[in-house]
C-alpha positions as CSV (number, residue, x, y, z in Angstrom):
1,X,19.4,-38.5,-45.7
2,X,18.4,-35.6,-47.5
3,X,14.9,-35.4,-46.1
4,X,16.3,-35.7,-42.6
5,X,18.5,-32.8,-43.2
6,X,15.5,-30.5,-44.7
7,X,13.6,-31.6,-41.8
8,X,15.8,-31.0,-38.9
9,X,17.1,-27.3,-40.4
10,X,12.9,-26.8,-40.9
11,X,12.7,-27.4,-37.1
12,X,15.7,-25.6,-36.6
13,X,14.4,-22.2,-38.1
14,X,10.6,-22.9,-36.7
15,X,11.9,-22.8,-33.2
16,X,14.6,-19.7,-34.0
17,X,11.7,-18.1,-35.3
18,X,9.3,-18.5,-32.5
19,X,8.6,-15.7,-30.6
20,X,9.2,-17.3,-27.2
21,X,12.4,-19.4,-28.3
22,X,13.9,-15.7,-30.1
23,X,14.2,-15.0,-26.3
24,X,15.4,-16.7,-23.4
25,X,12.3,-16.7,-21.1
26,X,12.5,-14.6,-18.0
27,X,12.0,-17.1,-15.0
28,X,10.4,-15.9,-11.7
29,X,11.0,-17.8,-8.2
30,X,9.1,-17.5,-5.8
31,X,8.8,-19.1,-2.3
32,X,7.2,-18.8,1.5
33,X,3.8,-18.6,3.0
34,X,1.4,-22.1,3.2
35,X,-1.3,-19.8,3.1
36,X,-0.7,-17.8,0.3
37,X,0.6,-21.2,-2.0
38,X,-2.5,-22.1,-3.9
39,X,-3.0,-18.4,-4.4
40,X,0.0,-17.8,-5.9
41,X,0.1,-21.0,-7.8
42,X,-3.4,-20.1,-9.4
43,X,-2.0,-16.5,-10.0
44,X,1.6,-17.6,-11.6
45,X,-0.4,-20.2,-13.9
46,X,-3.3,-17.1,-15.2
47,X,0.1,-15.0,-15.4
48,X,2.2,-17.0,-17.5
49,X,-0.6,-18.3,-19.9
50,X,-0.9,-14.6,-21.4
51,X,3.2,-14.1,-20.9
52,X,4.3,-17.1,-22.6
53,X,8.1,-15.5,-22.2
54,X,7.5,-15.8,-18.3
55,X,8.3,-19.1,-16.3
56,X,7.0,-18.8,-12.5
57,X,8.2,-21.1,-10.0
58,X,6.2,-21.3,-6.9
59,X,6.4,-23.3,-3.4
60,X,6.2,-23.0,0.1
61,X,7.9,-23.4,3.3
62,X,5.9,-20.5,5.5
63,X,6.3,-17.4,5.6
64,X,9.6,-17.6,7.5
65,X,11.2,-19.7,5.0
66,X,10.4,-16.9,2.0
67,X,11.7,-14.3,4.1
68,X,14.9,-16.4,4.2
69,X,15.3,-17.3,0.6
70,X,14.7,-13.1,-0.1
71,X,17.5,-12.1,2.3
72,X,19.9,-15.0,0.9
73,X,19.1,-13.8,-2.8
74,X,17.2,-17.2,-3.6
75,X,14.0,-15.8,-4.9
76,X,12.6,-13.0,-6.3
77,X,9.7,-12.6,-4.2
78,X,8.6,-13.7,-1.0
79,X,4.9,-14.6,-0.3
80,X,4.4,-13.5,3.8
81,X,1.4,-14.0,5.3
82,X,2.7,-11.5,8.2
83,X,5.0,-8.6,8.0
84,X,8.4,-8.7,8.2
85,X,10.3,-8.1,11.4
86,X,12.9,-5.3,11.8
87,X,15.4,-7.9,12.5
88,X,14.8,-9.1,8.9
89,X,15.1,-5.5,7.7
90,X,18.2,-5.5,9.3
91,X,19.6,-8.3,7.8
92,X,18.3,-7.3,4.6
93,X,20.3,-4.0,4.6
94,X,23.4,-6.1,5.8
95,X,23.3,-8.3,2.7
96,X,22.7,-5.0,-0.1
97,X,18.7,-5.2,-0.4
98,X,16.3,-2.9,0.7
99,X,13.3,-4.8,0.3
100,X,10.1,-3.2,-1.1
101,X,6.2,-4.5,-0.2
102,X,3.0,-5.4,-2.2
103,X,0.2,-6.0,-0.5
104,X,-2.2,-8.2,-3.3
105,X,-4.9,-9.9,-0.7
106,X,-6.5,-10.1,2.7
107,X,-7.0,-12.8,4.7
108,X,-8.9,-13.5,8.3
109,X,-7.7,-16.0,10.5
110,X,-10.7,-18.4,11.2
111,X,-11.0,-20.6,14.4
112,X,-12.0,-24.0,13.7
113,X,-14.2,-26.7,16.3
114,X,-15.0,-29.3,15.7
115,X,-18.8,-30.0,14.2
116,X,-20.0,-31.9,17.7
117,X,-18.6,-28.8,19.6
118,X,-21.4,-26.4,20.5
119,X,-19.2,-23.3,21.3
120,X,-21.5,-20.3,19.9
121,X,-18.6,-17.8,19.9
122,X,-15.0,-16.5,21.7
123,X,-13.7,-14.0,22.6
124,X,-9.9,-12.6,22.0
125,X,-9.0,-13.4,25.5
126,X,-10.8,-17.0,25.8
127,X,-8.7,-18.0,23.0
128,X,-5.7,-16.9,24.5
129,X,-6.9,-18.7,27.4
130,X,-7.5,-22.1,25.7
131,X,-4.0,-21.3,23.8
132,X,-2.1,-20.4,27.1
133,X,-3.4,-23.8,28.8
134,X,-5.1,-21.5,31.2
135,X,-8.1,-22.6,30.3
136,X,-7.8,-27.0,29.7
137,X,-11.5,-27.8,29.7
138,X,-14.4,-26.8,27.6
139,X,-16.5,-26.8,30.3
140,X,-14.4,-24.0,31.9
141,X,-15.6,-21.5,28.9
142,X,-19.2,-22.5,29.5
143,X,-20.6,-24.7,32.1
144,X,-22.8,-26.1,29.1
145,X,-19.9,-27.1,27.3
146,X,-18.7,-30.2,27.5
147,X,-16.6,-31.5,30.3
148,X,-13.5,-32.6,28.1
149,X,-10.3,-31.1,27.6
150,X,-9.4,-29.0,24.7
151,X,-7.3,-30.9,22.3
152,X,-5.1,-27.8,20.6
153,X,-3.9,-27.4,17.1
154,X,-1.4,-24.9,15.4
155,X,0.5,-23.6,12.2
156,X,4.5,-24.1,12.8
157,X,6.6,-21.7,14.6
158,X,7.7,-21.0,11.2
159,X,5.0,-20.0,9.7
160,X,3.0,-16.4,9.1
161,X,0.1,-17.6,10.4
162,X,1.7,-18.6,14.0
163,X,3.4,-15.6,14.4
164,X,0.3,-13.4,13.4
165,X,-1.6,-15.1,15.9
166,X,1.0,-15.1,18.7
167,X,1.3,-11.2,18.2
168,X,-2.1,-10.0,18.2
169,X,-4.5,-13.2,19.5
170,X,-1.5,-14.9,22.6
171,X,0.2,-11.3,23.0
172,X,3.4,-13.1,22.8
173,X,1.9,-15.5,25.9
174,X,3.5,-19.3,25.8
175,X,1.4,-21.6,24.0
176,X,0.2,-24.3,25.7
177,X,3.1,-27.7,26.2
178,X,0.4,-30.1,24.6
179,X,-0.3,-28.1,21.2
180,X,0.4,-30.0,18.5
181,X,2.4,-28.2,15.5
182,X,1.2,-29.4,11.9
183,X,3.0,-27.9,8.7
184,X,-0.4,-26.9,6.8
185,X,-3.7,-25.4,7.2
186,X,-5.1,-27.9,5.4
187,X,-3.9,-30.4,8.1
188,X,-4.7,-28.0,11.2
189,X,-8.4,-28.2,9.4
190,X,-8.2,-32.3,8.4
191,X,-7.2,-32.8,12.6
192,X,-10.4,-30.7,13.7
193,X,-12.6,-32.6,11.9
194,X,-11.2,-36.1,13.7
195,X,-11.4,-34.7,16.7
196,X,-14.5,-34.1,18.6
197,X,-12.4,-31.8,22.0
198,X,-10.3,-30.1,19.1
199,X,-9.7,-26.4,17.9
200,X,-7.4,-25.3,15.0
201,X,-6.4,-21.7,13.2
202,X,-5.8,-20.7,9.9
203,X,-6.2,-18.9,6.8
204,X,-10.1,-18.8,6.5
205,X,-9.9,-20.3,2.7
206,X,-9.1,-23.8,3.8
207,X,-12.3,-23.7,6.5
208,X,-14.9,-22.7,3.9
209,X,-16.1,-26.2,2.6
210,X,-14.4,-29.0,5.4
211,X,-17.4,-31.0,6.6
212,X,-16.8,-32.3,10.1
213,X,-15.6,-28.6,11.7
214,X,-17.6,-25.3,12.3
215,X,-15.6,-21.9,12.1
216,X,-16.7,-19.8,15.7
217,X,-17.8,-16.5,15.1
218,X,-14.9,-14.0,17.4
219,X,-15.2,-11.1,20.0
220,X,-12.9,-8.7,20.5
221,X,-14.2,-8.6,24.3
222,X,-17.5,-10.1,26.0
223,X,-18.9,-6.6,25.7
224,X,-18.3,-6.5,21.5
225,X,-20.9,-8.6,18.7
226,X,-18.6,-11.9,17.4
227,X,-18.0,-12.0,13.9
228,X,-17.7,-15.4,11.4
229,X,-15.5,-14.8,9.1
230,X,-17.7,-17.3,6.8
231,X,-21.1,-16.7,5.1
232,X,-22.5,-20.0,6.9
233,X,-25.4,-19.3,4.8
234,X,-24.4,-19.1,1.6
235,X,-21.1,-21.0,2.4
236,X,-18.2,-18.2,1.1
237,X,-16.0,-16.3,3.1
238,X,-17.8,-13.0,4.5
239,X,-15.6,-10.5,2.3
240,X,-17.1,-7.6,3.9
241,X,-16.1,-8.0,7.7
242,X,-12.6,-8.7,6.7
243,X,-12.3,-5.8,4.4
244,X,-13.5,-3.3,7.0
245,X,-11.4,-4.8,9.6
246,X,-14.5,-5.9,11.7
247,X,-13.2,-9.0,12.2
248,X,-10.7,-8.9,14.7
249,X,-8.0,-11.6,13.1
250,X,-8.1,-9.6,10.3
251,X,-4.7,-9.3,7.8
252,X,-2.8,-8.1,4.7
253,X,-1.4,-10.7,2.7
254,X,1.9,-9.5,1.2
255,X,4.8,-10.2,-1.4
256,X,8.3,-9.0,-0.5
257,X,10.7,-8.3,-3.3
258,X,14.9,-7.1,-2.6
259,X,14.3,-3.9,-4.2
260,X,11.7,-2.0,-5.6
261,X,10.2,-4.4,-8.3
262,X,11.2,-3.9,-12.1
263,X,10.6,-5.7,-15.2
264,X,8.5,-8.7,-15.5
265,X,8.5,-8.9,-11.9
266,X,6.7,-4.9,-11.8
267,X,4.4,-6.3,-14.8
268,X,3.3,-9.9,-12.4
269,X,2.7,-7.5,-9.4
270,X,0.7,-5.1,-11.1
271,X,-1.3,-7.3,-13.0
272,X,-2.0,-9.2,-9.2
273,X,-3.4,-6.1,-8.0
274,X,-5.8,-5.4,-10.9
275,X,-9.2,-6.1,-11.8
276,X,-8.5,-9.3,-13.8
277,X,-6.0,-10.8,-10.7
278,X,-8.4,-9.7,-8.1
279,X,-10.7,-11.5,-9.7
280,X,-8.8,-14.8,-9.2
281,X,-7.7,-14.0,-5.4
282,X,-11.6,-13.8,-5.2
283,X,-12.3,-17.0,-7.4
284,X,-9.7,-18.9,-4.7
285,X,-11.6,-17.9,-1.1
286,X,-9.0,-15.1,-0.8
287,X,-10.1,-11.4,-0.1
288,X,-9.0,-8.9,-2.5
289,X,-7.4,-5.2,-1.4
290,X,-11.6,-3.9,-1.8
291,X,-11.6,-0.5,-1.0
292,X,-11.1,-0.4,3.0
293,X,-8.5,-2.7,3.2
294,X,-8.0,-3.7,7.5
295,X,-4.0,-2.5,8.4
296,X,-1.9,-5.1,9.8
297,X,-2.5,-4.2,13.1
298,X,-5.6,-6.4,14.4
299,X,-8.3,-5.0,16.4
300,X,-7.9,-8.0,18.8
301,X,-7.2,-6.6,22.5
């Protein structure tokens, strides 16, 4: 009996005088884009090894969703893949906040075929066509396409990615009645590759390595060179184009806080944006800030 007693009060004063359990630990929740997840994940992990006081909780939901959670006082940041919308703002201000931005990656929308497909290039208002249903067959892009109709693939209505590309790439246009919705990227890219008629968009991280789909390189017009968004050659994202905005589905990817960060949450955000955490936004196919960082406004016409 006695040992048990001298060995629970020697656990008892080993854990009081830890320097993690002297303090309750500072939790961080976080919650939104599908694109931004495993970025953030891998970010929150690095984080919270050398802050061993700091617990980061991290999921999805799309961009939408974050926004959401922000604006109902859920998390303490949101991860959005687009900006958000003055309606948001709005509602932000209604409910006390006045939320702040942090811009900590880039990020090029990339157009997925299908391997089969021999589509050398689109432009802006070819994939609006295809997107619209204005255009239903391949063969209607080029007559050496082939004569099938395009089978279409899209992010949520919920998500960043969607709305970024229904703004600058569909000019708010009505996508097409048989476009099929999926909640990922990594399903848009996983239904390209089974599909030989099929196209998909998203985040150009989840395109880099996919067998069974080719990314297309994009035009602004017919007139203007198309650009990949992917080093075909050496099989990495093309950091360059994307940084100085030549690619014309170029964006920022941004965290949204309820006020101007403070704290540990100042300390994560900071640390994101420097050399050691643009190193790992690099490491996972992201695009770090570089030093010409494309606005959010596309160059897509």
């Amino acid at each position: 009996m006695l040992l048990k007693t001298m060995l629970a009060t020697a656990t008892f004063l080993a854990v009081a005088l830890s320097p993690v359990a002297a303090q309750d630990k500072v939790k961080i929740n976080i919650s939104g884009s599908d694109t931004m997840n495993l970025l953030t994940q891998r970010l929150a992990e690095t984080y919270s090894k050398k802050h061993a006081n700091v617990e980061i909780s991290v999921r999805g939901g799309g961009s939408g969703t974050g926004i959401a959670d922000l604006l109902n006082g859920l998390v303490d940041i949101a991860q959005a893949s687009r900006k958000m919308k003055e309606k948001e703002i709005a509602t932000a201000k209604e409910n006390g906040y006045d939320p702040a931005e942090y811009v900590v990656a880039l990020d090029g929308i990339a157009i997925a075929v299908h391997e089969s497909n021999p589509v050398k290039s689109l432009t802006i208002g070819q994939l609006r066509a295809l997107y619209s249903g204005a255009v239903k067959n391949w063969s209607e892009i080029d007559p050496n396409l082939p004569s099938a109709p395009v089978v279409l693939f899209s992010r949520e209505s919920n998500c960043g990615t969607y709305d970024f590309f229904k703004e600058h790439v569909m000019k708010d246009a009505t996508f097409a009645p048989n476009t099929s919705y999926l909640a990922a990227t990594a399903a848009v890219a996983n239904s390209v590759t089974k599909e030989p008629n099929a196209i998909g968009f998203g985040g150009v991280s989840y395109f880099v390595r996919p067998e069974g789909l080719r990314v297309v390189p994009i035009s602004v017009d017919k007139d203007s060179p198309a650009v990949n968004p992917i080093d075909v050659v050496h099989h990495h994202v093309n950091l360059a184009v994307i940084q100085d905005g030549s690619y014309p589905i170029s964006r920022p990817l941004q965290y949204y806080t309820p006020e101007e960060a403070s704290g540990e949450v100042k300390s994560f955000l900071d640390w994101i944006i420097s050399d050691e955490g643009q190193a790992i936004v690099l490491r996972e196919e992201y695009i770090p800030l570089g030093n010409s960082a494309p606005t959010s406004e596309s160059k897509a016409q």
